[in-house]
VEXDREN-2710 file (C-alpha; in Angstrom, 1 decimal):
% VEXDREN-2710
k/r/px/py/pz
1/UNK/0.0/0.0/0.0
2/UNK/1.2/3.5/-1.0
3/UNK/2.5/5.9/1.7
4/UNK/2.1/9.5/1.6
5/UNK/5.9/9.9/1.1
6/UNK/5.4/7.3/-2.2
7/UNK/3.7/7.7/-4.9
8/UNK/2.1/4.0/-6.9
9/UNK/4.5/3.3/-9.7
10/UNK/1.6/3.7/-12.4
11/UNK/0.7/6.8/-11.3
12/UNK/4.3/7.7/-11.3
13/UNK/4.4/6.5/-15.3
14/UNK/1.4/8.5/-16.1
15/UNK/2.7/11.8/-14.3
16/UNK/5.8/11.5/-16.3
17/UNK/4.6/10.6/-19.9
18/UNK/2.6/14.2/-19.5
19/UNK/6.1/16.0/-19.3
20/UNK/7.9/17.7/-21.9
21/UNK/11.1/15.1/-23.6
22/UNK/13.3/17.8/-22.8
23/UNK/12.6/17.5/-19.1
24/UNK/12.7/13.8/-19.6
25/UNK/15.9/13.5/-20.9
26/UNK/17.4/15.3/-17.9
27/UNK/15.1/13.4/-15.2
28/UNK/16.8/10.3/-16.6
29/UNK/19.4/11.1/-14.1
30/UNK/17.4/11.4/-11.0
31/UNK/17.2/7.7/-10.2
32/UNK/17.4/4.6/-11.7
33/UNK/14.0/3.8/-12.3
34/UNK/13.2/6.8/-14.0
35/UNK/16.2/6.3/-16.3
36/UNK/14.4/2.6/-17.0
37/UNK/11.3/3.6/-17.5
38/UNK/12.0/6.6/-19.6
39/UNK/14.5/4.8/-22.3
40/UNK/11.5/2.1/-22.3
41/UNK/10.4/2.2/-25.9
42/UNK/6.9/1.4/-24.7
43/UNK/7.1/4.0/-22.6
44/UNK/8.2/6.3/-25.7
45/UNK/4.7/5.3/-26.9
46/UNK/2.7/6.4/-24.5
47/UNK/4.4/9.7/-24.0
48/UNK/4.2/10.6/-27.6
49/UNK/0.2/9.5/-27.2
50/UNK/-0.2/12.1/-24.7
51/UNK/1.8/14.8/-27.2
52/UNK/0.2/17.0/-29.2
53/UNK/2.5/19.4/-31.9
54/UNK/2.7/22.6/-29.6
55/UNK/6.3/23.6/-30.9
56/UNK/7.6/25.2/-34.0
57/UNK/11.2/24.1/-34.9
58/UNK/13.0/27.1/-35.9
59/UNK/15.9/27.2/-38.3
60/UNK/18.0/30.5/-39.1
61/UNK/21.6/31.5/-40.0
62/UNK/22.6/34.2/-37.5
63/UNK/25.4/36.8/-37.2
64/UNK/27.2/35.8/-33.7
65/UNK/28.4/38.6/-31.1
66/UNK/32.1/37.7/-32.3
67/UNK/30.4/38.5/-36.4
68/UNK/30.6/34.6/-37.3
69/UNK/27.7/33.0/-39.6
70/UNK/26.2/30.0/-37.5
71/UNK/23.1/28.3/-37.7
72/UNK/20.5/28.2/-35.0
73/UNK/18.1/25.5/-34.4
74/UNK/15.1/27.1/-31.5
75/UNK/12.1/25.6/-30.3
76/UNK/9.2/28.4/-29.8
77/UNK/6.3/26.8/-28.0
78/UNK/2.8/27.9/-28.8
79/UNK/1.1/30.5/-28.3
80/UNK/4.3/32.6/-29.3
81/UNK/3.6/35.3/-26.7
82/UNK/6.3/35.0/-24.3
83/UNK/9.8/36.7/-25.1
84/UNK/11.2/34.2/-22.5
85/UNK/9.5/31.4/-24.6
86/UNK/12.2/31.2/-27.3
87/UNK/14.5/28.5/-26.7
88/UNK/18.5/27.5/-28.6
89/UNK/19.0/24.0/-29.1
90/UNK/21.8/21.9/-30.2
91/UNK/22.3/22.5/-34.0
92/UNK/24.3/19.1/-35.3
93/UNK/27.6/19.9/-36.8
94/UNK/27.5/16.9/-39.8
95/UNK/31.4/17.8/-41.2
96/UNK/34.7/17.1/-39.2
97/UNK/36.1/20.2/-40.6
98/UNK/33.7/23.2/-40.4
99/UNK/36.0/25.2/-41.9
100/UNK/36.6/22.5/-45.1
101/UNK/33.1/22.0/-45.6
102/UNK/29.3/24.0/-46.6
103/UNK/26.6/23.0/-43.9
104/UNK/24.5/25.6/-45.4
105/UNK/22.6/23.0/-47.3
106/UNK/21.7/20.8/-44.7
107/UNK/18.2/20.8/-44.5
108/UNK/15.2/19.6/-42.8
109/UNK/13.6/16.7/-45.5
110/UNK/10.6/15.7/-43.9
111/UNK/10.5/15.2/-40.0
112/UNK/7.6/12.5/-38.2
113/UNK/7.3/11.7/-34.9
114/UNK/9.8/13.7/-33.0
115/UNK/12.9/13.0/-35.7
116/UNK/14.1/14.8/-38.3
117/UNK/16.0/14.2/-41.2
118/UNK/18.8/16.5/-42.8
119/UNK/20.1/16.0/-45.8
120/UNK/22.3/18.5/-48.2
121/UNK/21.9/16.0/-51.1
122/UNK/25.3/14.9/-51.4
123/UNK/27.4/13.8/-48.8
124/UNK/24.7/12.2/-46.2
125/UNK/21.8/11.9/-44.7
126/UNK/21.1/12.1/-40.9
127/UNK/18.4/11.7/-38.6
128/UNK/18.1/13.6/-35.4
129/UNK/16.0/13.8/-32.4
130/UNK/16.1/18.0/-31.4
131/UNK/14.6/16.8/-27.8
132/UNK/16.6/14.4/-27.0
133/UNK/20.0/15.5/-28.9
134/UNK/20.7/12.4/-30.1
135/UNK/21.9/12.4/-34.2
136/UNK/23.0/10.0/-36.6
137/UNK/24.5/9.1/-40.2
138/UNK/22.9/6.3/-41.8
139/UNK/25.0/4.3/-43.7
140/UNK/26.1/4.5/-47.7
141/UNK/24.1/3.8/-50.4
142/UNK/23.8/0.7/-51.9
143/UNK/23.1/1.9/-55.4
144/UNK/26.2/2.0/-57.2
145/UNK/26.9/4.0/-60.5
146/UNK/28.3/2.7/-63.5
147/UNK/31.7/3.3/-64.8
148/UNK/31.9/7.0/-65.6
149/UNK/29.0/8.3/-64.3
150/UNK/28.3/10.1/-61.1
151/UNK/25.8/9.7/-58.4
152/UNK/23.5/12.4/-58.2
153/UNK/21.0/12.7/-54.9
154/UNK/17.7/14.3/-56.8
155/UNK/15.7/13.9/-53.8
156/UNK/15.2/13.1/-50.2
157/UNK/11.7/12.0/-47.9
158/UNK/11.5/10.9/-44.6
159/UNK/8.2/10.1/-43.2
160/UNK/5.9/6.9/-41.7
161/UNK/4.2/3.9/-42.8
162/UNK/1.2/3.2/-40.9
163/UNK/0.6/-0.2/-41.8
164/UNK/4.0/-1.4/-40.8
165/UNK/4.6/1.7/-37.7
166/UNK/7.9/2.4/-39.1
167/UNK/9.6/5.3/-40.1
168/UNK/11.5/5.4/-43.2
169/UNK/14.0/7.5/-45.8
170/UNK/13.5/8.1/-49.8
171/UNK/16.2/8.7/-51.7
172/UNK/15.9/9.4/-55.3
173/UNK/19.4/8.9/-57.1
174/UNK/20.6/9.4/-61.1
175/UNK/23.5/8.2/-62.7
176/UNK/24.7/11.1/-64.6
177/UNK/27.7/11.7/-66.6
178/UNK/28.7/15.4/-64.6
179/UNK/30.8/16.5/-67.9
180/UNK/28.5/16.3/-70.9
181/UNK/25.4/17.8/-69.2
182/UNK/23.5/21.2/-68.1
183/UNK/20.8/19.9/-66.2
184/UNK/20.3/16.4/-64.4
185/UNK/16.9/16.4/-66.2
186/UNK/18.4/15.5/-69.5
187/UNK/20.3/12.3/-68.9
188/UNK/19.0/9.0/-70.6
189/UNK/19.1/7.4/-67.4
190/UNK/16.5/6.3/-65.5
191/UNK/16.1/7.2/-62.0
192/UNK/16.8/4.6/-59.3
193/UNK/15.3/4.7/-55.7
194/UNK/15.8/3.2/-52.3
195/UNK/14.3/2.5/-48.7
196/UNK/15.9/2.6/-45.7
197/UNK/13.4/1.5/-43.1
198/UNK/14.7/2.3/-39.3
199/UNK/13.2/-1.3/-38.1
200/UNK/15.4/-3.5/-40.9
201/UNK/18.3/-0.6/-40.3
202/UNK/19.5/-0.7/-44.1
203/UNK/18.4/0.2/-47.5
204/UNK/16.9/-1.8/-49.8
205/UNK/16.3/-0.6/-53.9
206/UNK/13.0/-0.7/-54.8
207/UNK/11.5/-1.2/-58.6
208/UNK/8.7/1.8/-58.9
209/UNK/8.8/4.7/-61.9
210/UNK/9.2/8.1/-60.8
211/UNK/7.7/10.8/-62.7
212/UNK/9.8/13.8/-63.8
213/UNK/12.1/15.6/-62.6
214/UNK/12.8/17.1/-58.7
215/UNK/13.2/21.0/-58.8
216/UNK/15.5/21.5/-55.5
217/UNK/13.1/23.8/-53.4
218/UNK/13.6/23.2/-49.8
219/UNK/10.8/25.3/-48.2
220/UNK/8.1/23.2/-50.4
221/UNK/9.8/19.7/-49.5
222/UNK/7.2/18.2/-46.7
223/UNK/5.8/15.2/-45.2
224/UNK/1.9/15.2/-44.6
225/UNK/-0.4/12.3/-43.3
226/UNK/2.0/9.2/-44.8
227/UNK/3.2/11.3/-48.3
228/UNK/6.1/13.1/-49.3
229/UNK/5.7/16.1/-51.6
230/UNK/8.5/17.3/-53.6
231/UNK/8.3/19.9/-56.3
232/UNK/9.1/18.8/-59.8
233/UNK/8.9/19.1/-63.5
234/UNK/8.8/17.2/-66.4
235/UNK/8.2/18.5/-70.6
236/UNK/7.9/22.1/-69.3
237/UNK/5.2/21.0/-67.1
238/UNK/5.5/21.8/-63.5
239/UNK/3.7/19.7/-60.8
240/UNK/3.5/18.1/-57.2
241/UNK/5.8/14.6/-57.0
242/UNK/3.8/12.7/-54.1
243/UNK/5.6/9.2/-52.8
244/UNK/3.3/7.2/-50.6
245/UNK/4.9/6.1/-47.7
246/UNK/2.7/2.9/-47.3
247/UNK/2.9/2.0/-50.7
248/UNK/5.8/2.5/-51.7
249/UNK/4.4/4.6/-55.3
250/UNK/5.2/7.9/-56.7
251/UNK/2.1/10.2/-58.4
252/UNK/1.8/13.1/-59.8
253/UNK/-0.5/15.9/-58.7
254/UNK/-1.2/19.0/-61.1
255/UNK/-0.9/22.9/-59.6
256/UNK/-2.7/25.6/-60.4
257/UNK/-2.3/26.8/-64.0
258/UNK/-0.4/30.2/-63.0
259/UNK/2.5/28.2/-61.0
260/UNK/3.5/26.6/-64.0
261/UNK/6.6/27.7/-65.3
262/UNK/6.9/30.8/-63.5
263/UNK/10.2/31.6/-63.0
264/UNK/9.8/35.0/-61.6
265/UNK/7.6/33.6/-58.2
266/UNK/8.5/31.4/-55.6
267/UNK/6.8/28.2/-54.1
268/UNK/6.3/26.6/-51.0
269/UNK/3.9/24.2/-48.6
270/UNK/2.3/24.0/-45.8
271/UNK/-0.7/22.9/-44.2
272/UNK/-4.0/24.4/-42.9
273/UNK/-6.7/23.1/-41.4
274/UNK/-6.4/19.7/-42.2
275/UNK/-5.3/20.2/-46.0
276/UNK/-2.4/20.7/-47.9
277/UNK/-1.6/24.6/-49.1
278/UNK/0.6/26.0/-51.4
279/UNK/2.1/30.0/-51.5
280/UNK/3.1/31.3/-54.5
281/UNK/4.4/34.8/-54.2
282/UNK/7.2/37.2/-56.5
283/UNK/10.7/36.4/-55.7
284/UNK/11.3/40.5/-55.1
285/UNK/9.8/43.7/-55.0
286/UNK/8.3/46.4/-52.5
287/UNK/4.4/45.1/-53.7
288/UNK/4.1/41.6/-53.2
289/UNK/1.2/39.7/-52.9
290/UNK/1.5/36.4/-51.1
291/UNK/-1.6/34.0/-52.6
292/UNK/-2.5/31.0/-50.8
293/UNK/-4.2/27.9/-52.4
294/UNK/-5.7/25.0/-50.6
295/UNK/-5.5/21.9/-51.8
296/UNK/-8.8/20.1/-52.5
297/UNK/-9.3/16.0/-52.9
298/UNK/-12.6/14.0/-54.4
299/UNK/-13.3/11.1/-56.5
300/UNK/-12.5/12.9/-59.6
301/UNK/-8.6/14.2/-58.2
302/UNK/-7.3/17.1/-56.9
303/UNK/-8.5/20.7/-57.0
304/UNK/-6.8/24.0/-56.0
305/UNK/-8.6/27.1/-54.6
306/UNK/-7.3/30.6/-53.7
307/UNK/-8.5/31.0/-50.5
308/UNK/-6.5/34.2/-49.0
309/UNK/-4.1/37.0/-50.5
310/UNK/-1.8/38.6/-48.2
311/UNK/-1.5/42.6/-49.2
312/UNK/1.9/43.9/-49.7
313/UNK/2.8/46.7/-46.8
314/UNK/3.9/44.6/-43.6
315/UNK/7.4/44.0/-45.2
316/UNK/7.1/40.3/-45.3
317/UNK/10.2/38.6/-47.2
318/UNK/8.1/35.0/-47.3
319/UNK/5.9/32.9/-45.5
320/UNK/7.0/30.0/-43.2
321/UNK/4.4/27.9/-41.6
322/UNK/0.7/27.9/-40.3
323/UNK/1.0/27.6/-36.7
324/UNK/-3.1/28.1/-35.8
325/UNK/-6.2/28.3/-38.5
326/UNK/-5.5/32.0/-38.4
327/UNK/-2.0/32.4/-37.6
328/UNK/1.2/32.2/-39.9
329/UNK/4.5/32.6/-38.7
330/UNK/6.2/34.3/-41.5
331/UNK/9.5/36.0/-42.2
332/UNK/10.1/39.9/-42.4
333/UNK/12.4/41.7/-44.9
334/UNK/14.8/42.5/-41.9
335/UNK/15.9/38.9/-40.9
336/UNK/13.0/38.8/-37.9
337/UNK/10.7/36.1/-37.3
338/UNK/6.8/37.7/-37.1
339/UNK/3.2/36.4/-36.6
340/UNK/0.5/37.5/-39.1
341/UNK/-3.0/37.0/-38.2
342/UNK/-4.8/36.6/-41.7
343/UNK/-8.0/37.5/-40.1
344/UNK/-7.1/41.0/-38.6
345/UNK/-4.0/41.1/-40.4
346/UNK/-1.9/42.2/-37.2
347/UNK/1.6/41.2/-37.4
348/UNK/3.4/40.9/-33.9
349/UNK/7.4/40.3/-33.6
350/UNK/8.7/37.2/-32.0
351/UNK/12.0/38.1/-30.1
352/UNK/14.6/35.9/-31.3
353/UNK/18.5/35.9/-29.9
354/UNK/20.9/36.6/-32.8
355/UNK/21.6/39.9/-34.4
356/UNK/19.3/40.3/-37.4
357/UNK/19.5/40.3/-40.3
358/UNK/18.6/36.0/-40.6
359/UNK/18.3/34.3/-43.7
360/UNK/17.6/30.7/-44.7
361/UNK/14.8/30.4/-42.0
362/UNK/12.8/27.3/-42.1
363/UNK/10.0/26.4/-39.8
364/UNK/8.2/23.6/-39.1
365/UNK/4.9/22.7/-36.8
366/UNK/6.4/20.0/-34.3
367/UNK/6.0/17.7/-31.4
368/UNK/8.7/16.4/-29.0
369/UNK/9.2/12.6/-28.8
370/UNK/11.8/10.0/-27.1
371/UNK/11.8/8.3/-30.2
372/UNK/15.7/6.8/-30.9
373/UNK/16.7/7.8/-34.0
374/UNK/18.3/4.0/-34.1
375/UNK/17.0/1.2/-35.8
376/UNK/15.1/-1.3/-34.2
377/UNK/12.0/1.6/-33.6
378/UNK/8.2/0.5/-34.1
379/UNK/5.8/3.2/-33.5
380/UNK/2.8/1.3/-34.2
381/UNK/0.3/2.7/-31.8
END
């Protein structure tokens, strides 16, 4: 029977799986326990059942008080109202040699249940847990080119399958002959494509076509109830690239007839209310408008419908994510990170450490897990 200096075991479980990972990871020291029961994958479960996503991951490239570039990862918990709020993580250094090597390219290619995955297309692909600070390289591809011809990384997807409960990795790879070409788009060969599933812990190829040709876009590359989306092209047509996660298939979905070929406007993804959205908006200029379509699904396909435009006069360099049906978090012309509420179109500034001007901000809607970024995972649940 329970004393009043002891709490039951159970209740003990429950209490904890209600805390943030962050806290977790540190209350793995307090006894030993705790530290069982918290790296207990079934207790990984049942925290992340009792998660909801309440943080935006936050990625900029900052000027340093000593005038160094670095990149800052930051977890800003919703509703952004606090300056306090704001909080640096550990960013993951991927090269031995910072000073040998360009990290700027490392980006975020789809993240699912707590992990991330970074990739700059070329020299590796990691996954990483931002709660728990745990990162790692998965291993070399097993598709090898042919004499004389290089491997090129066209795209990358990380996301789940919900009939197995694993997480896996898509890579899209050409065998190109670097010399003799001007675009990756124009070689004869055919792309090839691989799995890496974090349950088997390798890669296996798998036999499926892939249609056209991945535009490298990094703020439209996103994960969304088990598919990838990737931005591609193919005959001077430009379109969606889906891969089904469960599936294991590639399809194509059609965009609104003024993104096609527009080279003067920018692209990008997100979601809103349960649906996919797309913002199309001029690359410069004092008068932007920022359009927003939502993305609409029947028995006959897909659909696209302008449901907000976002006057020019706030100084708004692009838009970032939805963080609330009314609320997107959005970047300004100066570097800072603001709010825009579409409805009374009132833009509020999020303080942010760092001396402005930041550039190559990404954000993404997240929620904090104690999932290992090892293999051997299942997240059935």
């Amino acid at each position: 029977m329970a004393t009043q200096d002891h709490l039951p075991e159970d209740l003990v479980v429950e209490i904890l799986s209600w805390l943030p990972a962050k806290s977790l990871v540190r209350f793995k020291s307090v006894c030993r326990s705790w530290y069982v029961t918290i790296t207990d994958h079934n207790f990984a479960l049942k925290h992340f059942s009792n998660s909801f996503p309440n943080h935006i991951l936050l990625k900029r490239l900052v000027t340093s008080e000593s005038n160094n570039k670095e990149y800052v990862y930051s977890f800003l918990p919703y509703p952004l109202h606090l300056s306090g709020s704001v909080l640096n993580i550990f960013y993951p250094y991927l090269c031995y040699y910072p000073d040998e090597c360009e990290i700027s390219n490392y980006d975020i290619r789809g993240h699912s249940h707590g992990l991330v995955c970074l990739s700059d297309l070329y020299t590796g692909i990691y996954l990483w847990n931002p709660s728990t600070a745990d990162i790692r390289e998965l291993p070399p591809t097993i598709i090898l080119a042919e004499p004389a011809l290089t491997s090129v990384t066209n795209a990358v997807g990380f996301g789940y399958n919900s009939k197995t409960g694993d997480l896996k990795v898509v890579r899209v790879m050409y065998h190109a002959d670097m010399t003799d070409m001007v675009r990756f788009i124009e070689v004869d060969h055919l792309p090839r494509v691989e799995i890496f599933d974090l349950s088997k812990n390798r890669w296996r190829e798998i036999q499926t076509p892939v249609c056209g040709f991945v535009i490298w876009n990094p703020s439209f590359e996103m994960y969304y109830e088990g598919m990838f989306y990737w931005w591609a092209e193919d005959d001077d047509t430009e379109f969606i690239l889906s891969f089904d996660m469960s599936e294991e298939v590639f399809g194509r979905i059609s965009v609104p007839e003024s993104f096609e070929l527009d080279d003067e406007k920018y692209r990008s993804a997100g979601t809103l209310n349960g649906s996919m959205v797309l913002f199309h908006y001029p690359k410069s200029g004092d008068e932007r408008m920022f359009d927003i379509w939502k993305m609409e699904k029947d028995f006959v396909g897909v659909s696209w419908t302008k449901v907000f435009t976002i006057a020019p006069g706030f100084g708004i360099e692009k838009p970032l994510a939805f963080v609330s049906s009314a609320e997107l978090l959005m970047e300004a012309n100066e570097g800072q990170v603001v709010l825009h509420n579409i409805n009374t179109q009132e833009v509020k500034d999020i303080p942010m450490e760092g001396n402005p001007p930041a550039t190559f901000i990404r954000a993404v809607v997240f929620v904090q897990s104690l999932f290992s970024v090892m293999g051997g995972n299942n997240i059935a649940y």
